[in-house]
Structures are given as C-alpha cells and as structure tokens.
C-alpha positions as a Markdown table, in Angstrom:
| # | Residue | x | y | z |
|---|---|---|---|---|
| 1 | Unk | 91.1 | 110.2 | 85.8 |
| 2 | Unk | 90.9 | 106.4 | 85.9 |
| 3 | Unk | 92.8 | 104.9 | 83.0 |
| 4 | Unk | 89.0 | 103.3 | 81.6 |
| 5 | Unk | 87.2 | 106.7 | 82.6 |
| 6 | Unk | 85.1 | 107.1 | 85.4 |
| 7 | Unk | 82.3 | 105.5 | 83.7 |
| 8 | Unk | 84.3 | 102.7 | 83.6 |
| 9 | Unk | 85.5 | 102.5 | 87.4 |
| 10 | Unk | 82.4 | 103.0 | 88.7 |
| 11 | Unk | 81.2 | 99.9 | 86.7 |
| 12 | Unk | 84.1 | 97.5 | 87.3 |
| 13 | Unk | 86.7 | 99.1 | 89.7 |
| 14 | Unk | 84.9 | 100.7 | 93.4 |
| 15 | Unk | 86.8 | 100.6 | 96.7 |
| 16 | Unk | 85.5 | 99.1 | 99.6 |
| 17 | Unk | 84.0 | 101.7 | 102.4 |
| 18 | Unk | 86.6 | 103.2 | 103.7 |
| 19 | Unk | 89.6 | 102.4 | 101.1 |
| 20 | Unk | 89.2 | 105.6 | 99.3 |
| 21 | Unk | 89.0 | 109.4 | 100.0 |
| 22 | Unk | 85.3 | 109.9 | 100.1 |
| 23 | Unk | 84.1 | 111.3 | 103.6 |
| 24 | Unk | 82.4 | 108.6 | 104.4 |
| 25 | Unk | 81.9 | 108.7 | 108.1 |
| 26 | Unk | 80.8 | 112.4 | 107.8 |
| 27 | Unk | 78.4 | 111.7 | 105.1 |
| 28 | Unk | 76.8 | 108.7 | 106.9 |
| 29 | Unk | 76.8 | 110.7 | 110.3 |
| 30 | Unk | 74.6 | 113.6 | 108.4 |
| 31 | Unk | 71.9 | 110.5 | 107.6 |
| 32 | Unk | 68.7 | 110.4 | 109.2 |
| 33 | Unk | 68.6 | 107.1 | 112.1 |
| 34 | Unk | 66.4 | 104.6 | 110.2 |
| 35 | Unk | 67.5 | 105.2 | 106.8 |
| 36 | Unk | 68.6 | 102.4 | 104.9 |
| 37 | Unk | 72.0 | 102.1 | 103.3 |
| 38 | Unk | 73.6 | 100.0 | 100.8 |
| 39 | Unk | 76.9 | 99.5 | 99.3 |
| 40 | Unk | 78.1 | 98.3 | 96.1 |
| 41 | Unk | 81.8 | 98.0 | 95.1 |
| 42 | Unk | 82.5 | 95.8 | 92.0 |
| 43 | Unk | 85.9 | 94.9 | 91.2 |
| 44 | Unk | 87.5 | 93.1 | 88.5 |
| 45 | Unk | 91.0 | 93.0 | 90.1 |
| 46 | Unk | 89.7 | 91.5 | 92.5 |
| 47 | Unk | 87.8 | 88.7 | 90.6 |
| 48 | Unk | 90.8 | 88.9 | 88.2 |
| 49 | Unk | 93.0 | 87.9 | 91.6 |
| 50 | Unk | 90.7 | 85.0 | 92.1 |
| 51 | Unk | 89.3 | 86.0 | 95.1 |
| 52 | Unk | 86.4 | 84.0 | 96.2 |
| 53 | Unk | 83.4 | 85.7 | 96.5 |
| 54 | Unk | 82.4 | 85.3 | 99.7 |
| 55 | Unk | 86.4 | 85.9 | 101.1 |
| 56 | Unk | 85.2 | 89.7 | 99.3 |
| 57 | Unk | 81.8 | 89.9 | 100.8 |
| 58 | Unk | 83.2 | 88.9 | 103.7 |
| 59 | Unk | 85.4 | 91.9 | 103.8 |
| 60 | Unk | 82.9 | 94.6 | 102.1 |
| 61 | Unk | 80.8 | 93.5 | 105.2 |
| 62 | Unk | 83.9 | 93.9 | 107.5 |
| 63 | Unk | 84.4 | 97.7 | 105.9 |
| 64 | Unk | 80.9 | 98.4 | 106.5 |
| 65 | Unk | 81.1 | 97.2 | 110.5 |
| 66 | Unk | 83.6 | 99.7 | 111.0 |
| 67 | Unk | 82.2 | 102.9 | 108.8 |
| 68 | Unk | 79.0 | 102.2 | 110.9 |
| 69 | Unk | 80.7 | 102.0 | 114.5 |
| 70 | Unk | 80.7 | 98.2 | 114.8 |
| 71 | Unk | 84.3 | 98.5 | 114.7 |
| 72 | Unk | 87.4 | 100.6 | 115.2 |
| 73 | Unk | 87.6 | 103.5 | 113.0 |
C-alpha cells in the first residue's frame, strides 16, 4: 500500500500510461474503435520537482502516443 493510502495516490500520486504495472495495452486493445478515452495522472512529486506544466503534459501526451500505437511500444 501507498504510504498516504490508495485514496491518497490516486488523488495526488498516478503514473503516467505506461510507467506502472496496469495492462494497459491489453485493456485498451479490448475497447471498442470510436470510444473515447481519457487519462488523468496527478502528481505532486512532480509539481513538488518544479516541473512545468506543460514539460508534464507534454510527456503524459508522449505516454499516450505510444500506448495507442503512435509510437514504439
């Protein structure tokens, strides 16, 4: 378990697409074509870091190019 609970990661401390253990590429291959999808991965290490945010939406969008085949897996 997260040291803050998993309420607590969820809120403050996701991973990118493809940082963690989820399946992701097998659950998005198992959704219908047309279907939107969305991602959401707050972090406060991250902010705490200073990373601007558009250096970290620039790579949440680069994590989503690959899980969706823009990229190399």
């Amino acid at each position: 378990m997260p040291p803050g609970g998993y309420a607590w990661e969820t809120a403050t401390e996701r991973m990118l697409p493809g940082e963690g253990e989820l399946p992701l590429h097998a659950l998005v291959d198992a959704v219908p074509s047309g279907v939107l999808l969305a991602a959401g991965a707050p972090s406060q290490r991250r902010r705490d870091a200073g990373l601007p945010a558009d250096a970290y939406a620039a790579r949440a969008m680069d994590s989503l190019t690959r899980l969706l085949g823009g990229g190399k897996r």
